[in-house]
Structures are given as structure tokens and as C-alpha cells.
C-alpha positions in Angstrom: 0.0 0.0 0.0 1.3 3.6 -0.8 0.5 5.6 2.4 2.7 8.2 0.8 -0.3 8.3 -1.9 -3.3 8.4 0.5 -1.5 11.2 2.2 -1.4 13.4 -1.1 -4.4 12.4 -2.3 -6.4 13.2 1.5 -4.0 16.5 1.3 -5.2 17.5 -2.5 -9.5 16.9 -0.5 -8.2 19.6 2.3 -7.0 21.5 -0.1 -10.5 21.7 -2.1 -12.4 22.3 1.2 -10.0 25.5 1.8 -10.5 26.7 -1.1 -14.6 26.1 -1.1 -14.4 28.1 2.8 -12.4 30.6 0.8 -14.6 31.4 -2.1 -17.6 31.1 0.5 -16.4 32.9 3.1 -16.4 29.8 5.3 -14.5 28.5 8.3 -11.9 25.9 7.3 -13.3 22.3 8.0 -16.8 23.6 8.5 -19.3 20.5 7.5 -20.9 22.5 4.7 -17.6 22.6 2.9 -16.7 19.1 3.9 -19.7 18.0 2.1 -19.8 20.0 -0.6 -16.2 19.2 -1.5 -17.2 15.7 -1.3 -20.6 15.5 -3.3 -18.8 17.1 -6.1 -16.2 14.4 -5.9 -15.8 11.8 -9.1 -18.0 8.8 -8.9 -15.4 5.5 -7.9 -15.5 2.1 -6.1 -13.5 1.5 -2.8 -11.9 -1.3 -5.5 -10.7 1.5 -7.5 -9.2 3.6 -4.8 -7.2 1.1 -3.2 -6.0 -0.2 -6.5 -5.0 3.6 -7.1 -3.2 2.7 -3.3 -1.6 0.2 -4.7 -3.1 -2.6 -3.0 -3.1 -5.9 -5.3 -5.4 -8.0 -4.1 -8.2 -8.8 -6.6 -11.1 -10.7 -5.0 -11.9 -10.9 -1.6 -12.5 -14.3 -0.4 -13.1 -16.5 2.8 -9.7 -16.6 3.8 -8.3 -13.1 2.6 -11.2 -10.3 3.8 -9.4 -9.4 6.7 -6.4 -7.9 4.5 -9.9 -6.0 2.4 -10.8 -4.5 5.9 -7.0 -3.7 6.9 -6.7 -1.9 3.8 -10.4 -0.8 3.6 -9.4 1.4 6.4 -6.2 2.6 5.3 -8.6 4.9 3.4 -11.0 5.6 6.4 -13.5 3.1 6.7 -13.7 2.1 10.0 -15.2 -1.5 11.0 -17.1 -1.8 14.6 -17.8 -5.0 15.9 -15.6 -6.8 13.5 -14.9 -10.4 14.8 -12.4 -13.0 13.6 -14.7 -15.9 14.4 -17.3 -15.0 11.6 -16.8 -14.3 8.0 -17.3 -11.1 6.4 -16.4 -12.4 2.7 -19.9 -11.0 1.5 -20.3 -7.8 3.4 -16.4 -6.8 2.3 -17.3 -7.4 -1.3 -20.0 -5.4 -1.1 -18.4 -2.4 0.5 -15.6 -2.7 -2.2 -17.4 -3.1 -5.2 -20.6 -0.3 -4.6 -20.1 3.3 -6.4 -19.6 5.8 -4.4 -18.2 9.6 -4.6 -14.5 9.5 -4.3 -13.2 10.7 -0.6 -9.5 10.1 0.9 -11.0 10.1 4.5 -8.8 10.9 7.4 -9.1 12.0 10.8 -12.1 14.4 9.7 -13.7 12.1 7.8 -14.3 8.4 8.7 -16.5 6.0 7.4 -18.0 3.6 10.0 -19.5 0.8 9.4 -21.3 -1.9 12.0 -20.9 -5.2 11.5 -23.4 -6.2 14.6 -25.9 -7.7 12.9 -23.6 -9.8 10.0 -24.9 -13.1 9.4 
């Protein structure tokens, strides 16, 4: 994984969000700019991101989703209740593969995701 990348590419997002507070007379990091920067964002897969990462796993399977949710939050998605008994195959698949708007999340911005109720 290139963390160096992540870094420039969550750098270039605060970037954008200055300069959205600057042309709207915002506070830096204010939530209005954090989502507007973000809505505007290209549409993208967490498959495409971390492929842009440089992570080279292809398909998450039984045996390799726990490297899928390392790297999964490398790039700010954060798993709760995440269990090594119990396998996640299906759920990490489907966070990888559905289109979202591209965002580098760091410590402002953190996806979380419950896995409580996985069966």
C-alpha cells in the first residue's frame, strides 16, 4: 500500500475544502464545505481507490477479507464490531465493489460501518 499516496491524495481533499471556505467565506473544515467538497467528488469504487493505493489483491474471499478491511481502512472506513470468528467475505465485497463519490477520509472524515448484525 502507498500511504505516501493516500496522504497526497487526502492533502489534495483539504486542499478543495479551503479553497470552497475561501470562495464562500467559510470556516476551514466547517461541514458545509466538507460536504460539498465531497458531493462534487468523481463517482469511484473502494476497488478503485485502493487499487489507485496500490493494493493488489483482486477478490476478496473467505480466507483473505481481513487484508480487504485492513486496507479498507487505510482509506477511512472504519469497521465496529468486527470479529475473527465469523466471515465477512460478503459484506467486504460489497463495500468494495458499490459506487460511491470518491473521498481520501482521514481523521475528519471516517466512514464507519457496524458489523453487529452480519450473518
Amino acid at each position: 500500500m502507498n500511504y505516501n499516496f493516500i496522504e497526497q491524495k487526502r492533502e489534495e481533499r483539504l486542499n478543495k475544502i479551503r479553497k470552497y471556505c475561501e470562495e464562500h467565506d467559510l470556516e476551514f473544515g466547517c461541514i458545509e464545505a466538507c460536504i460539498a467538497v465531497d458531493q462534487a467528488s468523481p463517482t469511484t469504487t473502494n476497488r478503485k481507490m485502493l487499487e489507485e493505493a496500490g493494493f493488489t489483491l483482486k477478490e476478496v474471499t473467505d480466507s483473505n477479507w481481513r487484508d480487504w478491511a485492513a486496507a479498507l481502512e487505510d482509506i477511512g472506513i472504519r469497521f465496529v464490531n468486527l470479529r475473527e470468528d465469523k466471515n465477512y467475505a460478503h459484506v467486504i465485497n460489497e463495500i468494495v465493489n458499490e459506487e460511491i463519490t470518491e473521498c481520501w477520509g482521514g481523521p475528519d472524515m471516517q466512514e464507519c460501518i457496524d458489523l453487529k448484525d452480519v450473518k
